[in-house]
LOVEX-96529 format. One record per residue (C-alpha): y, x, z. Coordinates in Angstrom, 3 decimals, decimal comma, m for minus. Example, Ala and Ser with C-alpha at 12.3 -4.5 7.8 and 13.67 -1.06 7.14 Angstrom:
<atoms>
+----------+----------+----------+
:        y :        x :        z :
+----------+----------+----------+
:   m4,500 :   12,300 :    7,800 :
:   m1,060 :   13,670 :    7,140 :
+----------+----------+----------+
</atoms>
This chain:
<atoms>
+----------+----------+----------+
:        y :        x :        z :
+----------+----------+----------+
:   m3,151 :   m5,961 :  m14,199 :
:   m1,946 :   m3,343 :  m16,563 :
:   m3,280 :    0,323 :  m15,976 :
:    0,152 :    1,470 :  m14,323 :
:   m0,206 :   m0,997 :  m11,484 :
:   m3,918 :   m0,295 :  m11,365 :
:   m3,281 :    3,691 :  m10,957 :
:   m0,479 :    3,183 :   m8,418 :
:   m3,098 :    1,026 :   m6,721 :
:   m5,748 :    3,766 :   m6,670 :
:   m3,363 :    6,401 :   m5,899 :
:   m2,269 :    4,288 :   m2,845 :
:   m5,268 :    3,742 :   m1,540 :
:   m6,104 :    7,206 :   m2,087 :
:   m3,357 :    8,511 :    0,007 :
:   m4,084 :    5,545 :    2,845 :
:   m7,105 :    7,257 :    3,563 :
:   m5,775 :   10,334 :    3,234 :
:   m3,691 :    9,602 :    5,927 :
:   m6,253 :    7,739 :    8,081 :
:   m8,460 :   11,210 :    8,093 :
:   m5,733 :   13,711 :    8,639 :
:   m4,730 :   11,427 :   12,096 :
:   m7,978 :   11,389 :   13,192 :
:  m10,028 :   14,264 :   11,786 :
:  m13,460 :   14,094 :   12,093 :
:  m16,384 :   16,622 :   12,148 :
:  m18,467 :   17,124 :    9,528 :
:  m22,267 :   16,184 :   10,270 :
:  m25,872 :   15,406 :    8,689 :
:  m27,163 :   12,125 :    9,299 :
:  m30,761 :   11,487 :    8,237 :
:  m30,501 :   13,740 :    5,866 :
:  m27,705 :   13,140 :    4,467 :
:  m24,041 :   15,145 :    4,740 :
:  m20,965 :   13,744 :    5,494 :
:  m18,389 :   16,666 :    4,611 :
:  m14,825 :   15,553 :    5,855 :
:  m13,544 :   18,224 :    4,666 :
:  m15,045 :   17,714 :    0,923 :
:  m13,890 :   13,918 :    0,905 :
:  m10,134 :   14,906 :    1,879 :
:  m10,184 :   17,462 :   m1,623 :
:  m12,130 :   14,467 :   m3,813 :
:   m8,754 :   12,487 :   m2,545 :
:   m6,593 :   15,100 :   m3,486 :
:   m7,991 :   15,508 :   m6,842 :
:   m7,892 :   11,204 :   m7,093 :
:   m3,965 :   11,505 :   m6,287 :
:   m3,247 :   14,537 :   m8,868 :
:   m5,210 :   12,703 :  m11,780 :
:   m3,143 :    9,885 :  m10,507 :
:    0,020 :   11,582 :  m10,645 :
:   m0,850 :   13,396 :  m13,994 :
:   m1,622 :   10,096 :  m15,600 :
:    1,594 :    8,238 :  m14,343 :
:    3,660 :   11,273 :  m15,597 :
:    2,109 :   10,744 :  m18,532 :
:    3,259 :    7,357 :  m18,999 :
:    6,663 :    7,152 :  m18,153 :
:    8,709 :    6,296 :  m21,147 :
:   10,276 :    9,824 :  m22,518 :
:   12,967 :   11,114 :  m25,058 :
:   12,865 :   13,911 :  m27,316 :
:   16,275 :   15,419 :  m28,405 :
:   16,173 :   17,529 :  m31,249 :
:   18,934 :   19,720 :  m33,020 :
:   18,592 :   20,935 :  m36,486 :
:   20,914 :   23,850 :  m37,492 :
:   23,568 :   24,078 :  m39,942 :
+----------+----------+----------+
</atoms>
């Protein structure tokens, strides 16, 4: 699997759970002592999708035009 389809993968996956959160929000607790911050995992997605987004932008095949003067 070249990186592309990997990144599109994570990216979707990122923004399935995204999704599955935001439908059902959830508080945020402490379990034997240990936190469980909805709110912090929906941001860690966020920041997933944007590197996602930043590093698909950054592959897309690109032109440069350039003019030289007279």
């Amino acid at each position: 699997m070249d990186d592309v389809l990997q990144i599109r993968q994570i990216r979707l996956q990122a923004m399935n759970n995204m999704e599955e959160i935001t439908l059902s929000p959830k508080p945020s607790y402490t379990l034997e002592g240990q936190s469980v911050s909805w709110t912090d995992y929906l941001g860690q997605l966020q920041k997933i999708i944007d590197w996602c987004d930043t590093k698909l932008s950054q592959s897309q095949p690109y032109e440069i035009h350039s003019y030289g003067s007279t």
